[in-house]
Each structure stands twice: as structure tokens, then as C-alpha cells.
C-alpha positions as CSV (number, residue, x, y, z in Angstrom):
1,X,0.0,0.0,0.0
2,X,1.7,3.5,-0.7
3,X,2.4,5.5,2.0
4,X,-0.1,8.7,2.4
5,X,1.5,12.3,1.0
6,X,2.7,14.2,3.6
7,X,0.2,17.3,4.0
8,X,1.6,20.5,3.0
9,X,1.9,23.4,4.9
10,X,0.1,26.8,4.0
11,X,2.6,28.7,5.8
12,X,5.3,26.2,4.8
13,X,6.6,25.7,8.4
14,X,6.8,22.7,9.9
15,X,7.4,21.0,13.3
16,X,9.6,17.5,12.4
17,X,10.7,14.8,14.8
18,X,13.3,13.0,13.7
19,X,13.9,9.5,15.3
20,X,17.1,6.6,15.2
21,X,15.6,3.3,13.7
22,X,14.2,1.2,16.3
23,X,14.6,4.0,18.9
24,X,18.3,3.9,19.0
25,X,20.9,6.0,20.3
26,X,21.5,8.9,17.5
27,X,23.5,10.9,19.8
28,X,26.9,9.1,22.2
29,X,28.8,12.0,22.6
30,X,29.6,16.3,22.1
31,X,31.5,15.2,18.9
32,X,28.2,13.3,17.3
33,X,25.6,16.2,18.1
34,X,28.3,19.2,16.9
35,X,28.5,17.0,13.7
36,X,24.7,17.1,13.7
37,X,24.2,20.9,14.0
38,X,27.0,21.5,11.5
39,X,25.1,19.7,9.1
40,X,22.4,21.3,10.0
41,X,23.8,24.8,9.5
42,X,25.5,23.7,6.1
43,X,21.9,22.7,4.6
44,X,20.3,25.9,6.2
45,X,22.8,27.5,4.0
46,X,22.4,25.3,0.9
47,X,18.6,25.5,0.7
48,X,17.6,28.7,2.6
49,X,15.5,27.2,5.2
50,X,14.3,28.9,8.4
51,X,15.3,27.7,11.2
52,X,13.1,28.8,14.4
53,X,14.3,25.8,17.0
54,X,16.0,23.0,17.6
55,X,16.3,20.1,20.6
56,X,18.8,17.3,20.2
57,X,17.9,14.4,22.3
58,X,19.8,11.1,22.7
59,X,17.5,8.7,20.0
60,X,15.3,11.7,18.4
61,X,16.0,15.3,17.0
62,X,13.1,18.2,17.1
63,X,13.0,20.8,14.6
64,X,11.2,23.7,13.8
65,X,11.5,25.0,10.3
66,X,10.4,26.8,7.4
67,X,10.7,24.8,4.0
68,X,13.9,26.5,1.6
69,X,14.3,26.3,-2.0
70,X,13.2,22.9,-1.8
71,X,11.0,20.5,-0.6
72,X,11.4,19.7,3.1
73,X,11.7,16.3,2.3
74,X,14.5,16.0,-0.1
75,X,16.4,18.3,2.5
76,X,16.2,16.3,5.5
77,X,16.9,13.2,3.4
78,X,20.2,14.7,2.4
79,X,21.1,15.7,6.1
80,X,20.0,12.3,7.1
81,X,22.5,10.6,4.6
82,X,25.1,13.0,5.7
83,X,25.0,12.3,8.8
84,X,24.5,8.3,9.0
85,X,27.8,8.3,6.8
86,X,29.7,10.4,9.9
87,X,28.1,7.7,12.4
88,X,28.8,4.9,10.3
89,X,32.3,5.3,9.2
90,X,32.9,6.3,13.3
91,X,31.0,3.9,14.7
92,X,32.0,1.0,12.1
93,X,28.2,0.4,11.3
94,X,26.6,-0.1,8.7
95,X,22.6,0.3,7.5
96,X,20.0,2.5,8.4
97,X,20.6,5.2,10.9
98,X,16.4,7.1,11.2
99,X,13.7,5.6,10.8
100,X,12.9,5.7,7.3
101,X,10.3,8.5,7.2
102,X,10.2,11.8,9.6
103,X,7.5,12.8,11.7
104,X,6.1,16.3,10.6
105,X,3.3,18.6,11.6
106,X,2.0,21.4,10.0
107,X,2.5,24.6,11.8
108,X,0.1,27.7,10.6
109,X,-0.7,29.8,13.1
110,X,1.5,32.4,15.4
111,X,-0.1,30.8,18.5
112,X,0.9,26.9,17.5
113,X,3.9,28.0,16.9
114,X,5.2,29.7,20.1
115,X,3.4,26.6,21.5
116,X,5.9,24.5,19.5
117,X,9.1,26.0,20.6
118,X,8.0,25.8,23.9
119,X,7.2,22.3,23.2
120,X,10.5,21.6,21.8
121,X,12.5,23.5,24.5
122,X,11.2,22.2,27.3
123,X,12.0,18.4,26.2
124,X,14.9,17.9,28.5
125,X,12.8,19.4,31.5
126,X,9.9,16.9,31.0
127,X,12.7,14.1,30.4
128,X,14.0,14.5,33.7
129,X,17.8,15.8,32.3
130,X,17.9,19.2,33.2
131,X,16.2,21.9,35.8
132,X,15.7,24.3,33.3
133,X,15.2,24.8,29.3
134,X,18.8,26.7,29.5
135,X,20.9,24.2,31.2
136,X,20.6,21.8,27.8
137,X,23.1,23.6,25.3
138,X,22.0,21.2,22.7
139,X,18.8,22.9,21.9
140,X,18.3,26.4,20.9
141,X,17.0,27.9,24.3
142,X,19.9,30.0,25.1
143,X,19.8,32.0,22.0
144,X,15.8,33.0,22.7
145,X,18.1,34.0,26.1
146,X,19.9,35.7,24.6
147,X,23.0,34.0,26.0
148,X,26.0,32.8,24.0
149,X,25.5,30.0,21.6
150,X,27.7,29.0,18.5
151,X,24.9,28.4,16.1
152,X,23.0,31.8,16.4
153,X,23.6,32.5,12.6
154,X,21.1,29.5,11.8
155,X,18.8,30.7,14.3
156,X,16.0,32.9,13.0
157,X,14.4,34.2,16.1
158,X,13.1,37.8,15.1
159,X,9.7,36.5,14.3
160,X,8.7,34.8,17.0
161,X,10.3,37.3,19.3
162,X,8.5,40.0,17.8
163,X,5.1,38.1,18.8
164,X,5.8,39.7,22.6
165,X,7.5,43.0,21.9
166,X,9.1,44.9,19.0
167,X,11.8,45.8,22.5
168,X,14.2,43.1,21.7
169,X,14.9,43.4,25.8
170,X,11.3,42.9,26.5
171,X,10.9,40.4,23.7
172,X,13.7,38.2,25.3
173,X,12.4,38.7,29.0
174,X,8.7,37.5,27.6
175,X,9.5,34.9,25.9
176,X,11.3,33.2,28.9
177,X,8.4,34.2,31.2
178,X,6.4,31.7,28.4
179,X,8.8,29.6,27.6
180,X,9.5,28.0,31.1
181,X,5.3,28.3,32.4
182,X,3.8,24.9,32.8
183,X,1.7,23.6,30.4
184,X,0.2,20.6,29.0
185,X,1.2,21.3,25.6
186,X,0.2,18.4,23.4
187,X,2.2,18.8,19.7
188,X,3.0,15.8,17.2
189,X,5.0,13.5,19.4
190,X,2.3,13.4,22.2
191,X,-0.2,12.3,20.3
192,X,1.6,9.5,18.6
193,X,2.9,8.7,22.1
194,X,-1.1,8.6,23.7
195,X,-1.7,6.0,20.5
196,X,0.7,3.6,21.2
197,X,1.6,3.8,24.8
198,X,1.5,0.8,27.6
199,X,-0.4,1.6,30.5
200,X,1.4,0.7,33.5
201,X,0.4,-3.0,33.9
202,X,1.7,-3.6,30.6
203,X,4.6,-1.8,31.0
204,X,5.4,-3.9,34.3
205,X,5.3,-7.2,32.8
206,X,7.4,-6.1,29.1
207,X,10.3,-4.7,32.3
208,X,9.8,-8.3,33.9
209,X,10.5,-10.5,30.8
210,X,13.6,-7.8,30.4
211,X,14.8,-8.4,33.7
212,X,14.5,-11.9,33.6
213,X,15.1,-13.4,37.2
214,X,15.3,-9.7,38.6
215,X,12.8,-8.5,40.2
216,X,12.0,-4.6,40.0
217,X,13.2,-3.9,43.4
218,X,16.6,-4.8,43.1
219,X,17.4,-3.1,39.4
220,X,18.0,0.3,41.8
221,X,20.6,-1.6,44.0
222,X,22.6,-3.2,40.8
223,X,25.9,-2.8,40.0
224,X,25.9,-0.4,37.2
225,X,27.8,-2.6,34.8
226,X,24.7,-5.2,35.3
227,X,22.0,-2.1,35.5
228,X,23.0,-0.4,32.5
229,X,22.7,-3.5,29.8
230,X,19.2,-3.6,30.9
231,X,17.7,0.0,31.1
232,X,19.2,-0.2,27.3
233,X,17.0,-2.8,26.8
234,X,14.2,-1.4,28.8
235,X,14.1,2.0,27.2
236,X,14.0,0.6,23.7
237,X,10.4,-1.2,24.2
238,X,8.3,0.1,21.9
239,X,5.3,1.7,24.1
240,X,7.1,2.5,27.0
241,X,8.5,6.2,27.7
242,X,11.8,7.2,29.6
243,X,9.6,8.4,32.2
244,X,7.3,5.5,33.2
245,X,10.1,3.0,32.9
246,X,11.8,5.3,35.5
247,X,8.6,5.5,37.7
248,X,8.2,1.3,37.5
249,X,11.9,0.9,38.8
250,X,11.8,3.6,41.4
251,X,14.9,5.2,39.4
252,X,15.8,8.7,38.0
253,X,14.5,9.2,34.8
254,X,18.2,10.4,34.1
255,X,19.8,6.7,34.6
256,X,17.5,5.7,31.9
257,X,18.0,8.8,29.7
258,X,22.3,8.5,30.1
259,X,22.0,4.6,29.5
């Protein structure tokens, strides 16, 4: 059956999530996700994209951009094949790096999209890895900050700064104001995680026939050269998130997210 065109954007901006095939581990070290904004900044350049936001997580990669001189979807396959060729000739792999198709929304209203960088920044937060959108230097918080960051020349954020104030000061102090509230903003990745996600019984017995003879209680008090071959496992169970697997073991959501 062929797959369904992707639904084009009025405004031409999009909200992509961008995932390793079979949830894997995109992202090892500082040298893998500098590689991936370089890329990223070299096809910014290329095809003239906008590029509003950006969050670099350990298997996935939010973006939030504006389609170039070409379509969105030749562009990210070409960043996609740049990149898997870096991971594979360091990693000696071969084979498929993402999944085979993106995840995008369309984005086409000012509201949905300050909604979506909020979304996007405040990933690390809900994951558990950091205090604050700021403290995670692979996204593009700082620079609605206004704090230092190497990749501000690929960072477009006039427009949705000018939403609050046409004061860049007051702009920048608004936005954080928004940008760290509480929410329950729901974008693209929420929803397809409501569709297929375990509820917690479920997720309780897929742990158990992970752990084998373990029994939940004693994964905390592991060694961590036994604990970490099994949250690796864990955390790649299709229906399962970070955060529940972390709740079900009585862990930090961090020991899952750093396995």
C-alpha cells in the first residue's frame, strides 16, 4: 500500500521529529551532536531554510523549520544521509541510521507556533535531564536568552520574538516568562505517544521478561555494569517512555535517559 503524502503546509513551516531506527541511540557524545548541527547549518545554508528551534535528544531530534528552495523532504533526506555516513564510518556500522520517514506537523498559526518551541524546548525538563530549558546547550533555548551560543547565525528568532514585543529586551524577558510556564502542551509527538503507549500493567510485565530473574526492586541496587545492559533494553520497548520505565523501577528518569 503506498504510504499517504505528507500534508503540505500553508505557511510552509513545519514541526519535524526525527527518530534513530528502532529507537536507538543517535546521539553518544559532544562530537556526534556538533557534527549534527554542522550539518544542519550547512543545509540551512544550501537551501535557505528557516530555522526557528532545535532540541537534540539522545535517539530523536526536534526541529522547527520553514521549507527552503526545496522541498522539506528531499532536504532532510540529504542531512540524514550525511550524517548516518559520519556515524557509520565512526561507529563502524553499517545500515539505516532514522527511521525511514520523519515525523512532521504542519504549523500555521503564530499561537501553535510559540506553542511548539515551547514544546521543543522544554523536552529535557519533561525528560528529567535538566532543571531548566537553559541548562541543555543542545537545543536552541539559550539564544531566545539571549546568551552565548555557537549556532545563532542559523537561528531565525526575530519573528517569533516579535510576537511579545518589538523591544528586543522585552521580547527576550517575555519569551522566557512563556517559555518556562507549565503547560500541558500536546504537539506531534504526544499524540503518537497517547496512540501507542503501555499503560502501566503492561509496561510492568514487558520490564519483567527484560529483567528476567530480577525483580523490580533490586534493578536500583545493581551494579551499574549489570544495571546499564538492561535499562538499554528497557528503554527501547516500543510503548514504554523514559519516564514510566523510570517510575516502574523507582529510578531517576536520568539513569534511563544516560543509559
Amino acid at each position: 500500500m503506498p504510504r499517504k503524502a505528507r500534508e503540505k503546509s500553508a505557511s510552509n513551516i513545519y514541526h519535524i521529529i526525527w527518530r534513530g531506527t528502532n529507537r536507538q541511540d543517535i546521539f553518544h557524545d559532544d562530537e556526534d551532536r556538533i557534527r549534527f548541527l554542522d550539518t544542519l547549518e550547512k543545509y540551512h545554508i544550501k537551501t535557505k531554510m528557516t530555522i526557528y528551534c532545535w532540541c537534540l535528544m539522545s535517539n530523536h531530534v526536534h526541529l522547527l523549520i520553514k521549507e527552503g528552495i526545496e522541498d522539506i523532504s528531499i532536504t532532510m533526506k540529504r542531512l540524514g544521509i550525511s550524517f548516518a555516513l559520519y556515524y557509520n564510518g565512526k561507529y563502524y556500522t553499517v545500515g539505516h541510521l532514522f527511521q525511514d520517514r520523519f515525523r512532521s506537523e504542519r504549523v500555521e498559526t503564530d499561537s501553535y507556533l510559540l506553542t511548539v518551541t515551547r514544546y521543543i524546548h522544554q523536552n529535557p525538563t519533561k525528560a528529567g535531564m535538566v532543571q531548566s530549558s537553559a541548562e541543555w546547550k543542545w537545543s536552541s533555548c539559550r539564544g531566545y536568552y539571549g546568551q552565548e551560543s555557537p549556532y545563532m547565525k542559523m537561528l531565525h528568532i526575530d519573528y517569533v520574538l516579535k510576537l511579545f514585543s518589538n523591544d528586543p529586551v522585552v521580547a527576550k524577558h517575555s519569551y522566557k516568562e512563556f517559555n518556562e510556564r507549565k503547560n500541558n502542551d500536546q504537539c506531534l509527538e504526544e499524540a503518537e505517544e497517547r496512540k501507542r503507549r503501555m499503560n502501566d500493567h503492561d509496561a510492568r510485565a514487558a520490564i519483567k521478561l527484560v529483567l528476567g530473574d530480577i525483580q523490580i526492586p533490586q534493578v536500583k541496587s545493581l551494579r551499574r555494569h549489570h544495571r546499564l545492559p538492561l535499562l538499554r533494553k528497557i528503554k527501547r520497548i516500543e510503548g514504554i517512555s523514559q519516564r514510566q520505565a523510570a517510575r516502574i523501577l523507582g529510578i531517576s528518569a536520568n539513569l534511563i535517559f544516560k543509559a
